[in-house]
C-alpha positions as CSV (number, residue, x, y, z in Angstrom):
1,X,-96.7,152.8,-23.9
2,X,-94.6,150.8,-21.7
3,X,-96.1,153.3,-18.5
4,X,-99.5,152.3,-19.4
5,X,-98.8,148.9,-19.5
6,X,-97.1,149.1,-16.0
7,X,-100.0,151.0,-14.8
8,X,-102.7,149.1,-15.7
9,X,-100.8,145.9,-14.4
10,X,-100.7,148.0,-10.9
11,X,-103.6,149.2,-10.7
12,X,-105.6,145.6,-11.3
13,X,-102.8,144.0,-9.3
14,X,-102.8,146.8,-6.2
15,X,-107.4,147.0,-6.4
16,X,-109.1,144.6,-8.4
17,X,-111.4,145.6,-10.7
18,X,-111.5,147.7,-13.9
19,X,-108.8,149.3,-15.2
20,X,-110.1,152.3,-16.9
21,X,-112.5,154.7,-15.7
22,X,-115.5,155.8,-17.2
23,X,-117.5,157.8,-15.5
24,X,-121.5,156.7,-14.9
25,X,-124.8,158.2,-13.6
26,X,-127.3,156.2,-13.7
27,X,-125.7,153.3,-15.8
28,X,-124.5,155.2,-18.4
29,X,-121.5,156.9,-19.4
30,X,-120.8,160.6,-18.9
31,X,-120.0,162.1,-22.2
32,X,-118.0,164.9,-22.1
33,X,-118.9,167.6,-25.0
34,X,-115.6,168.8,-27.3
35,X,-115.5,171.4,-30.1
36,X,-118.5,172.9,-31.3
37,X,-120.4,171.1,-29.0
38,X,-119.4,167.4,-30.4
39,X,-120.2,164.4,-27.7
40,X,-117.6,161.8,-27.3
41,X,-116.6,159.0,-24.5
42,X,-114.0,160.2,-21.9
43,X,-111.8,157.4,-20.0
44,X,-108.6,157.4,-18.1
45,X,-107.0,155.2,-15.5
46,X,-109.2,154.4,-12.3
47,X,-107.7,155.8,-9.6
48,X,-110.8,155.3,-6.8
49,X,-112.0,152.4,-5.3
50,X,-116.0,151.1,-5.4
51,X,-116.3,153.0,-2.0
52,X,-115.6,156.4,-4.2
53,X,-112.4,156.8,-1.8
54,X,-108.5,157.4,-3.6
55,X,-106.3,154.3,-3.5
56,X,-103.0,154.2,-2.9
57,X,-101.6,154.0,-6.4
58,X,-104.5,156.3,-7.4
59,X,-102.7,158.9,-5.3
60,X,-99.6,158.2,-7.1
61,X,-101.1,158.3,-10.9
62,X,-103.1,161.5,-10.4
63,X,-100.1,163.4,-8.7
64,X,-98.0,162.7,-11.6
65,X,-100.9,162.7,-14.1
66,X,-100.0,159.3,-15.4
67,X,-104.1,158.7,-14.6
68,X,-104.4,160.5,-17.7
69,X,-102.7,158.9,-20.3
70,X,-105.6,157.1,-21.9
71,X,-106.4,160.7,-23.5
72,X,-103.8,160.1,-25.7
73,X,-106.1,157.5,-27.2
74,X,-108.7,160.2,-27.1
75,X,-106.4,162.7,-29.3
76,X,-105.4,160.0,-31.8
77,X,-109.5,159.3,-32.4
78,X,-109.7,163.4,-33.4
79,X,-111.7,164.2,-30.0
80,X,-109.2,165.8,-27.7
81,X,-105.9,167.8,-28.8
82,X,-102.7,168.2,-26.6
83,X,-103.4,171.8,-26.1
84,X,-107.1,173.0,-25.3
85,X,-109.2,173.5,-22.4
86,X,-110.3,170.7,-20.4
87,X,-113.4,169.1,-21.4
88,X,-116.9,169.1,-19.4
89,X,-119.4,167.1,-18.6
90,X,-122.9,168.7,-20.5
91,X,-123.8,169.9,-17.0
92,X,-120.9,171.6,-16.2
93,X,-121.0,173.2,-19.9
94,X,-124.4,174.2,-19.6
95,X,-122.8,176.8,-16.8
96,X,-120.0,178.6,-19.4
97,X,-121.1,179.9,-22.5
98,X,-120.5,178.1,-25.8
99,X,-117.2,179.9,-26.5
100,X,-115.4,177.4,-25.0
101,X,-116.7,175.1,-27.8
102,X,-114.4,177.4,-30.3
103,X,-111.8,174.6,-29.8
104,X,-111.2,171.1,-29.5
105,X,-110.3,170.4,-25.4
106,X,-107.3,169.4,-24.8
107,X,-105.0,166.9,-22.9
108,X,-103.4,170.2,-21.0
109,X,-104.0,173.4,-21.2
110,X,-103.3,176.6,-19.5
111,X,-106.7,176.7,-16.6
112,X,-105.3,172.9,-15.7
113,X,-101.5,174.2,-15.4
114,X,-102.2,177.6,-14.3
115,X,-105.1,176.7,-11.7
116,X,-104.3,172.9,-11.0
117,X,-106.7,170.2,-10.7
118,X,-108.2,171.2,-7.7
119,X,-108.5,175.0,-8.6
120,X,-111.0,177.7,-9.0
121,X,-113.6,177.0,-12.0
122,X,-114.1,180.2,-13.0
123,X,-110.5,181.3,-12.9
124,X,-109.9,177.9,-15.3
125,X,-112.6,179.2,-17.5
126,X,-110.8,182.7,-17.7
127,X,-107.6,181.4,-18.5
128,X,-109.1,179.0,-21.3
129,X,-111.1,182.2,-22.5
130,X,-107.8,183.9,-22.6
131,X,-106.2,180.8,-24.4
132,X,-108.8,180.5,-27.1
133,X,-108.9,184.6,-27.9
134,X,-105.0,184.0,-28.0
135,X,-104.2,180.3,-29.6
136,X,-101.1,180.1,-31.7
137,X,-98.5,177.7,-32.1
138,X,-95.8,179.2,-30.2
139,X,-97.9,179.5,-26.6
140,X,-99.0,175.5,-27.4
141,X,-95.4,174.5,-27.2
142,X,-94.9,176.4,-24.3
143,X,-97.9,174.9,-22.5
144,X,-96.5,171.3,-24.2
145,X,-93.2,172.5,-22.3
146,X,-94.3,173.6,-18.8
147,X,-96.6,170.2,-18.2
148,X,-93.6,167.5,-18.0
149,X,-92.6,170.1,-15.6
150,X,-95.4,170.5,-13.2
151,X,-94.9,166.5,-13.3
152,X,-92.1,166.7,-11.8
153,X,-92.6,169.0,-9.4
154,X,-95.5,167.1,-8.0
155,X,-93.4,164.5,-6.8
156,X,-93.4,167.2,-3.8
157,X,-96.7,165.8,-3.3
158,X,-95.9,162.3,-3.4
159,X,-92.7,162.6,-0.7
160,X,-95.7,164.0,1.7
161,X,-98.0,161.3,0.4
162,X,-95.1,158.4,1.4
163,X,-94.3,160.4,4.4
164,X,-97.7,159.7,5.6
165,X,-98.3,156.0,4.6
């Protein structure tokens, strides 16, 4: 709780503004659709300015995931777990069959560690395929295990980030 805390103070210190992000079209908030097709509201910290460009302690938070924290709020209302496949918008859904809906999404998972955040949509959809065919305890805990750990090693990023600011 404490990182939340000194992240929201950061982020409304560093931009102004709202500290948690939900995202809108046309006014309204994107839902994001979760097991069998369920809708529920999606937030995490904002990390983008009005002008839709990265700010600097956006940069930070989304390197080390700390933008995404909020979930955790998500998985305590019964929406999210810690383990699943992402969850998407209902346009992006629309594009994958319904199997993905055989689970509740989750925080992490293996298309976010194995493909990144910037990585291939289909290959994410093939590994959360794989992950829903294959779900048992023992390969959650291992997914729990390797996140704190591609964490870390994305403070490579952020030494190039502060090498460049």
């Amino acid at each position: 709780m404490p990182i939340m805390i000194l992240t929201a103070l950061a982020i409304k210190i560093s931009s102004g503004g709202p500290v948690i992000y939900h995202r809108k079209k046309n006014g309204e908030a994107v839902i994001r659709i979760g097991q069998n097709g369920q809708a529920f509201k999606y937030f995490k910290f904002r990390t983008m300015d009005d002008n839709g460009r990265v700010t600097p302690i956006g940069k930070i938070l989304r390197c080390t995931h700390i933008d995404e924290t909020p979930e955790l709020f998500i998985v305590l209302r019964g929406d999210m777990n810690l383990v699943g496949p992402r969850p998407y918008t209902p346009e992006k859904q629309e594009i994958f069959p319904s199997c993905r809906l055989a689970t509740k999404p989750g925080i992490t998972g293996p298309g976010q560690i194995f493909c990144g955040h910037d990585g291939n949509t289909l290959n994410k959809f093939r590994h959360d395929i794989e992950y829903i065919k294959n779900k048992n305890l023992w390969t959650d805990i291992k997914l729990i295990s390797i996140t704190p750990l591609l964490c870390i090693l994305s403070h490579k990023k952020l030494e190039r980030y502060f090498k460049t600011a």
